[in-house]
N, C-alpha and C positions, 0 to 999 in steps of 0.2 A: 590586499586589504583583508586583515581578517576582519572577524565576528565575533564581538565578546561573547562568553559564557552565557548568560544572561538574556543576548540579544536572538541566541539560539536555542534556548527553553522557550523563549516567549514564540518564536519562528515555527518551532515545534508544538506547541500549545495553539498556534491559530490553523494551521494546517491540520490536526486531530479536530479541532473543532469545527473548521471547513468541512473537511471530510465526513462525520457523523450528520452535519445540516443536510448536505447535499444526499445522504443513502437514507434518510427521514423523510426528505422530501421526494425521491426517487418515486415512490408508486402510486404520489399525486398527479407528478409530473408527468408517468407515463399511461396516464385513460386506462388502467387496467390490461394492459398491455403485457407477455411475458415478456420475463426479459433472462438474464440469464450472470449466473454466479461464479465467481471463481475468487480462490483462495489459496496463499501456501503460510503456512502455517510450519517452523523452524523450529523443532524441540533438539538442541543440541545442534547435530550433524547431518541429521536424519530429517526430512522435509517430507512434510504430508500435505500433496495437493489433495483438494476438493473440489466439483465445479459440476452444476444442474443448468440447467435451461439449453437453449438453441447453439448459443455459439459458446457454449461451457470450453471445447476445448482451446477456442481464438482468446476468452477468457484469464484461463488457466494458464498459455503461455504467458501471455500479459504478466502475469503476476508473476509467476515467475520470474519473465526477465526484471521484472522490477526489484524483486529478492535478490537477484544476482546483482543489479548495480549499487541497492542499498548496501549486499555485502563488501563490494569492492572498495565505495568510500566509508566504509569504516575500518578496511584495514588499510588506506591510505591516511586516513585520520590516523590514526594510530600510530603508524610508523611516524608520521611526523613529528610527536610528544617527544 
């Protein structure tokens, strides 16, 4: 079953908007609590983590593997066109 075009900008659009409420809401949520950051950031080819706090580097993998599976279906999407 696919997903029209459409139905996945909108999928896409409520997920960035999920995602922004919830890291808004983050330092209400946690009583002034540290917490701790991770990032990778994909210019090209080349990947620049970033990651602060306690568990930066439990973090930092996280994001990563998450960059890694983004990457994979998109060059499954792809091939598929």
């Amino acid at each position: 079953m696919l997903i029209p075009p459409t139905g996945l900008f909108f999928l896409a659009f409520v997920m960035i908007f999920v995602g922004i409420l919830l890291m808004s809401l983050a330092p209400i949520l946690n009583h002034g609590d540290i917490g701790s950051v991770g990032t990778v950031i994909l210019i090209g080819p080349i990947p620049i983590i970033l990651g602060s706090g306690p568990f930066a580097s439990v973090v930092v993998v996280l994001a990563l593997l998450l960059t890694i599976v983004a990457l994979i279906f998109g060059v499954i999407l792809q091939r598929r066109r």
